[in-house]
C-alpha positions in Angstrom: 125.5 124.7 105.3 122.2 126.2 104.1 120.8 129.3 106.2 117.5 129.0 104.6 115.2 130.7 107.1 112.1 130.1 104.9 109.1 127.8 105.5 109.3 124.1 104.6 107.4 123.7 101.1 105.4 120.4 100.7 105.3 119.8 97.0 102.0 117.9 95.3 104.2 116.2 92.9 101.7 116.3 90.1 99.9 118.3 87.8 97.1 116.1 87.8 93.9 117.4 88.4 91.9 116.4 91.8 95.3 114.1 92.5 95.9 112.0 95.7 99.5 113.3 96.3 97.4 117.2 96.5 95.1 115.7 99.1 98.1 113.8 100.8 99.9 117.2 100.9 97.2 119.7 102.1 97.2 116.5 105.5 100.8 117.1 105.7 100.5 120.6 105.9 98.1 120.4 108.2 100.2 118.3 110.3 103.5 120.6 109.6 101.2 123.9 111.5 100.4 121.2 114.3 103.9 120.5 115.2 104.7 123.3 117.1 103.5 125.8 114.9 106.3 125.1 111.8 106.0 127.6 108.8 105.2 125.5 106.0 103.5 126.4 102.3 102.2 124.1 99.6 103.3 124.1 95.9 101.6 122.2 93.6 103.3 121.2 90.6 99.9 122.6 89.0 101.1 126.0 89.8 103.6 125.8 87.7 103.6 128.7 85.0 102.6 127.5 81.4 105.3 129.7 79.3 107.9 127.3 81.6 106.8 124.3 79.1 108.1 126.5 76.1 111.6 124.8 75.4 113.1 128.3 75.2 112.6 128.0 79.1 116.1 125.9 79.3 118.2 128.9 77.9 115.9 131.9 79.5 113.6 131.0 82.6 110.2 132.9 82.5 109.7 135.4 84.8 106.4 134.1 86.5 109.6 130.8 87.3 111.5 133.4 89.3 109.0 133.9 92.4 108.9 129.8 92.5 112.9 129.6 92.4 113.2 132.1 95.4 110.8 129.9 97.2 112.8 126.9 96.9 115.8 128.6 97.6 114.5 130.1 100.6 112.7 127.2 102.3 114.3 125.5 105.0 113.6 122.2 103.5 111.2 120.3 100.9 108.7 117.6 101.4 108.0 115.9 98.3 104.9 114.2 98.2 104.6 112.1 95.1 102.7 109.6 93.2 103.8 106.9 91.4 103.2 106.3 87.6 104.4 103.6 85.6 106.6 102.3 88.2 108.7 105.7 88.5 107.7 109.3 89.8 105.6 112.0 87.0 107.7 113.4 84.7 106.3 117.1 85.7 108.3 116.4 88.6 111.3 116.2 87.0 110.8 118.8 85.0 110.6 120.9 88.1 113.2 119.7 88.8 115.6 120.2 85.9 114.0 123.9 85.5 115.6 125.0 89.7 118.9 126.1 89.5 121.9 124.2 90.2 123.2 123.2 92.6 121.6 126.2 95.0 118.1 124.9 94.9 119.0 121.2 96.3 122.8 122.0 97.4 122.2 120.9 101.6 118.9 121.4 101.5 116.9 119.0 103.9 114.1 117.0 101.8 111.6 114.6 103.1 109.7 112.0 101.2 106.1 110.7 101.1 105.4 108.4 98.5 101.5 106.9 97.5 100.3 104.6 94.4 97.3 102.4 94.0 99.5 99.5 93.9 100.6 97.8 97.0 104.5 99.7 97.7 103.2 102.8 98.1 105.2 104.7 95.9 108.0 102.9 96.8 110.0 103.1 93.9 108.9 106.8 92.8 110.7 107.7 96.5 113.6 105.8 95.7 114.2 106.9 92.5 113.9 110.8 93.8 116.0 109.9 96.9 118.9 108.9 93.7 118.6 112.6 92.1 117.9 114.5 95.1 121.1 112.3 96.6 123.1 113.5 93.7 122.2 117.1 94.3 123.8 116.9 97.8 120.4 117.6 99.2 119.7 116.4 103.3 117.8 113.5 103.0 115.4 112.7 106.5 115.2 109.1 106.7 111.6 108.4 108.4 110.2 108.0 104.7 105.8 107.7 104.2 104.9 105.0 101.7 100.5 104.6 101.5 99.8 102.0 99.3 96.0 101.6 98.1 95.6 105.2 98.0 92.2 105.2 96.2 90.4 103.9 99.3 92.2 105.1 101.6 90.3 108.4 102.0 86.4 108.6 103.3 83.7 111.3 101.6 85.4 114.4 103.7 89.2 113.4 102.4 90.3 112.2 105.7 92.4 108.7 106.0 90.1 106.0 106.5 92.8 104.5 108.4 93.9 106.4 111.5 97.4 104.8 111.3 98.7 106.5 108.1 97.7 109.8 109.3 99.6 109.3 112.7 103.0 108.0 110.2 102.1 111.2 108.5 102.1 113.5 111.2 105.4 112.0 112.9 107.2 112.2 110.1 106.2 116.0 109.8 107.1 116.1 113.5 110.3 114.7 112.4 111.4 116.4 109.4 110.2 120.0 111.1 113.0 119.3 114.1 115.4 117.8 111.7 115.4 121.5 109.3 115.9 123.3 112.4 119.5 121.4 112.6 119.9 123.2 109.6 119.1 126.7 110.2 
């Protein structure tokens, strides 16, 4: 059982530049400091440090890696917000992945999952697919998953939702997955 006392981390599950799954994860954090005031940071996967891509970073992890392992370690859960590419999640997400230690970064750790494409599932199968690895990690999976398909018009000119019903899914299942890590703690 994890005693993780840290904040939940909501991952942007990119790199990309000016990505939806950043502007899907700063509303979720938003959401996470509405329901009842839950400690929650962002990572974006664009934070990642660049001497991590070096392939000696399998054998030896840089040290600018370490400050982002304790984080993960720490948190009392994950909220992986992802995109979906070519059917299936980034590959800079699984690279952050593959670089965390095993099994304490994932080992009972509650995880959440919000998925969003421009295609009509949402992200459906990127969530799926990270549900399979995270599953095999013995991670805590919360069930209420977010899928928002169409993302490209889903947001008006200040980056709200231009449909009021994926922001309520959104804060609910922040709502959710905030009471669900404190089962945890």
């Amino acid at each position: 059982m994890p005693t993780a006392d840290g904040p939940i981390i909501v991952i942007a599950g990119t790199n990309r530049p000016g990505s939806n799954a950043r502007r899907v994860a700063e509303l979720l954090v938003a959401h996470y400091r509405s329901a009842d005031g839950a400690a929650v940071e962002l990572y974006s996967l664009a934070e990642m440090p660049a001497e991590l891509f070096d392939p000696s970073s399998y054998a030896t992890k840089p040290r600018a890696w370490q400050a982002v392992q304790d984080r993960v370690v720490a948190s009392a859960g994950l909220h992986v917000v992802t995109p979906e590419y070519n059917g299936s999640f980034p590959g800079v997400l699984k690279y952050f992945i593959d670089m965390l230690k095993f099994p304490e970064s994932f080992e009972h750790k509650p995880v959440a999952f919000t998925g969003e494409a421009a295609g009509i599932w949402g992200g459906f199968r990127a969530v799926e697919q990270l549900q399979m690895i995270f599953g095999y990690r013995n991670a805590y999976m919360y069930p209420e998953r977010v899928f928002i398909p169409g993302i490209s018009q889903k947001f008006d000119a200040t980056g709200s939702f231009t449909d009021e019903s994926i922001n309520e899914r959104l804060a609910m299942q922040a709502r959710g997955f905030a009471e669900f890590t404190r089962r945890f703690r």
